[in-house]
N, C-alpha and C positions, 0 to 999 in steps of 0.2 A: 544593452538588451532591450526589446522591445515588448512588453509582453504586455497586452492589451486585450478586448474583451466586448465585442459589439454590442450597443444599446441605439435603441432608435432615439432621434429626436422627431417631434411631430412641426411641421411647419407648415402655417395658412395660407394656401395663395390661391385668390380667385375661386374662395368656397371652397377649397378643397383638402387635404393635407397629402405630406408630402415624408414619407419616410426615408430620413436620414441617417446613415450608420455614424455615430460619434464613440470615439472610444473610451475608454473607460478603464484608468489604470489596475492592474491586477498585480504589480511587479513585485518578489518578495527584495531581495536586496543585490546592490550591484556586487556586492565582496564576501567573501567569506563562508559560511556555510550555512544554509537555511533549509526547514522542512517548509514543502505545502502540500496542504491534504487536498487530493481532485477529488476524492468520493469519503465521505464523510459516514453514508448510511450503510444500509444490510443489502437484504434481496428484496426488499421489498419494493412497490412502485407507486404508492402512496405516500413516502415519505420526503418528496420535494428533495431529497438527495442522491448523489453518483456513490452507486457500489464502491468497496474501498479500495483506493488507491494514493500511493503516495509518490512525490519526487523531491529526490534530495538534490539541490542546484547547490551548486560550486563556482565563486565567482562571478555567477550569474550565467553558469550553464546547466543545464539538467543535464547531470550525470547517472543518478541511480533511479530507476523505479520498482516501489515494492509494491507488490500486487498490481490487479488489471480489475477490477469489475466492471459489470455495465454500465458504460455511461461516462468511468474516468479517464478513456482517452477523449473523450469529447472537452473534456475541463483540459486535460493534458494540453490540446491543442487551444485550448483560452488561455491556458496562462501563458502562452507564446515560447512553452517549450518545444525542441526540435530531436526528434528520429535521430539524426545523425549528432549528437549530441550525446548519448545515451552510451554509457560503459558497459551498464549493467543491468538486469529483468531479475528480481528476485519473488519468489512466490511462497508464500506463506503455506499453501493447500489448493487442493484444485477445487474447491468449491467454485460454483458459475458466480457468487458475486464476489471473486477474489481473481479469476483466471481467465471469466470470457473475453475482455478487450484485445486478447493476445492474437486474433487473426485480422483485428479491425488495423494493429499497428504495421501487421508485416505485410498485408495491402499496400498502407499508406506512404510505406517505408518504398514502395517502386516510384513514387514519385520526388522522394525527398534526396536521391542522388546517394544515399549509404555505399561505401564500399571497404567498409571492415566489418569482422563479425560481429556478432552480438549475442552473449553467453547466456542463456536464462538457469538460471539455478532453485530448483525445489525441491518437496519430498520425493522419498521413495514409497513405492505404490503399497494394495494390498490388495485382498479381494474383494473389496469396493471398490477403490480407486487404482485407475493407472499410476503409475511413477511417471515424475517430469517426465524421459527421455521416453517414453511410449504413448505420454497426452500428445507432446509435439509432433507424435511419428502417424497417432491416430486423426493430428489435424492435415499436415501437410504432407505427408508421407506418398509412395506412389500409390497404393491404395486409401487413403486417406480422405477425411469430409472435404477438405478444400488441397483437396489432389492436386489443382491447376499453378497450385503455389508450392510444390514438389522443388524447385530448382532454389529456394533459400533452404533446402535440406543438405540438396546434393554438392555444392558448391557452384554449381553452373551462374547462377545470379551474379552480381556485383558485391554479396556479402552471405555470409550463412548466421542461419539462425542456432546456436549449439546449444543443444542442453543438458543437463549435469546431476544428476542426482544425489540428494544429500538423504543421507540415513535418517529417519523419523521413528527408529527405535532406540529404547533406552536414554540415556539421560547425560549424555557424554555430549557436550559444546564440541563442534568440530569447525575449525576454521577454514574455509573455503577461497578465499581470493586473501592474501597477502602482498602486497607490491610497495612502493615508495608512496603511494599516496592513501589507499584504502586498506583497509581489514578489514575484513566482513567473516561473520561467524555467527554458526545457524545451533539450537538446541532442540532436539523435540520436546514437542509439548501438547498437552491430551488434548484431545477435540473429541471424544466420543471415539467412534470408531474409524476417522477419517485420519490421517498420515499427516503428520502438520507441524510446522517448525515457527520457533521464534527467532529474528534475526538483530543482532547487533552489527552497527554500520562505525565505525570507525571511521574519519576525513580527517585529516592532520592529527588536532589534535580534541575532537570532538565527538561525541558518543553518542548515538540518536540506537532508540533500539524500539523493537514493534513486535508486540507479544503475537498479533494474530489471534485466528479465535482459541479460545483451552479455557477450561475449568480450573485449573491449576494440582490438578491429581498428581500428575509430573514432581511437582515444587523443584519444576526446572528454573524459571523467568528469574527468579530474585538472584540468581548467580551472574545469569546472561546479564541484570543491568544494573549489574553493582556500578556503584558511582558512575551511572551514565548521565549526562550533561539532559536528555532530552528520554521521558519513556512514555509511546503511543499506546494504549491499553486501549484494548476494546471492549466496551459499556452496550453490552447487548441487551444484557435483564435485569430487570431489579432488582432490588434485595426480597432474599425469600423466594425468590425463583426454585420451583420443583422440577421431576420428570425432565424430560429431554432437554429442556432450554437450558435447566444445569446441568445434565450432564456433556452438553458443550461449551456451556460460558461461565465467566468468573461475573459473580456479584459486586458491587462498589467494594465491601468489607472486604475482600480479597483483594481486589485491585492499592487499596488504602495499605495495605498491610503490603502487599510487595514491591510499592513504591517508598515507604518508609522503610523498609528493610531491606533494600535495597539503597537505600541513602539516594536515589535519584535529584537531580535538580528543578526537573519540571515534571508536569505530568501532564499530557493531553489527551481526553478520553474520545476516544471516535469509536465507527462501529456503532451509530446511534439508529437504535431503530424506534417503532413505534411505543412498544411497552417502556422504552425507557421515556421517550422525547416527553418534554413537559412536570418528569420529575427530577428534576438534575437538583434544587434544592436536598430533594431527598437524599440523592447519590449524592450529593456534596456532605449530608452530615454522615453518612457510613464511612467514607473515605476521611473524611476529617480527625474520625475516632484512632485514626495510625500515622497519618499522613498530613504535615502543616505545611509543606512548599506552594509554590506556583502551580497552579492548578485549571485549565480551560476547557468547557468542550467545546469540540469540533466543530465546524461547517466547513461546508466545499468552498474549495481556494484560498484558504486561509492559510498562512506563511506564522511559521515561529521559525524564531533562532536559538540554537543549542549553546 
């Protein structure tokens, strides 16, 4: 697998310089199963980060990606992952920095030769938000914002884009794709008033699971990632977070307590925005008061193994 990453070098010649593309390894591992985070931050666009997005590579293929924000198909395409590559689209919520990269891919995807489908699986809607199967119909659909891209709907293309709605009511884990190699199994979990699920990813015999945004009002997650090998929590605010910021995100103290109560083996905090960036000592002694495992935050292209 070749997964590489442009950097200039500068070279003199005759007064002048001379920009060279040299590459620049990004590779997570040739074997086995690994997560790398392509967008590490929020929505914001001051924070030198890609909206969040993750690919779980198998033997050194990207096979699953959870979530699309802005910005992380751009990494997707650094870390020398490939379109035709890809099993699975899983989305946490349609918030824009969790779901916009989703028509940058199925552009990209007429050039990359696909010709199997490709399942995207999310919530179900409400009257805020569409459900998956009416986002995807409201993007490519015959009346649709990017109408022109109607024929990965209809099957006319070389592959279709499907998508799947998974219940984001109540509190019941429901397993969505079972086969010889994955399980994948999605639970709702509160976000405020937006439709949103947490997903556990099962690959052989390894357990990566990704809260997405929630405050934890549910006390869905600590079921979803009982003795998971690997749990992504999202670190949006800091401790003592009021109003709206908590009523859709979990503070470190929570995140600490449902990875220790959950017997998790690692924890990596992404979903870093501004209010948190810069106090992660602090988030480190909340989380520490529940939680003594393996503990990282996040940046863009950064690879762990489960």
């Amino acid at each position: 697998m070749n997964k590489r990453i442009t950097t200039c070098l500068f070279l003199f010649f005759f007064n002048g310089c001379l920009c060279v593309p040299v590459m620049a390894d990004t590779a997570c591992g040739e074997e086995g199963v690994w997560l790398q985070v392509l967008g590490s931050g929020g929505p914001e666009l001051d924070d030198g980060r890609a909206s969040s997005g993750y690919v779980i590579w198998v033997d050194g293929k990207a096979r699953i990606l959870v979530d699309m924000g802005s910005g992380s198909l751009s990494r997707f395409e650094q870390s020398g992952a490939t379109i035709n590559d890809l099993d699975v689209i899983l989305l946490s919520h349609l918030h824009v920095d969790h779901s916009n990269d989703l028509p940058v891919l199925v552009k990209a995807s007429f050039f990359s030769g696909r010709d199997r489908d490709l399942s995207v699986y999310g919530p179900t809607g409400n009257p805020l938000m569409p459900s998956t199967t009416s986002f995807v119909g409201l993007l490519f659909g015959p009346e649709g914002a990017y109408r022109y891209l109607s024929d990965y709907l209809d099957g006319t293309e070389s592959y279709r884009i499907v998508p799947h709605d998974v219940s984001a009511n109540g509190k019941i884990q429901q397993v969505v794709l079972d086969d010889s190699r994955y399980r994948i199994t999605a639970v709702p979990v509160h976000h405020g008033p937006i439709p949103a699920l947490a997903w556990r990813v099962q690959v052989d015999e390894k357990v990566i699971v990704f809260s997405g945004d929630m405050n934890n009002d549910n006390n869905t997650l600590t079921g979803l990632a009982l003795k998971a090998d690997l749990l992504v929590a999202h670190h949006a605010v800091p401790e003592g977070a009021t109003g709206v910021a908590r009523n859709l995100h979990m503070p470190p103290s929570v995140i600490g307590h449902i990875a220790a109560s959950a017997g998790v083996t690692q924890l990596v905090l992404s979903h870093r925005m501004n209010r948190t960036l810069g106090r992660e000592t602090e988030s480190g002694q909340y989380i520490r008061e529940s939680y003594q495992g393996p503990m990282q935050f996040a940046d863009d292209m950064q690879c762990f193994r489960p």
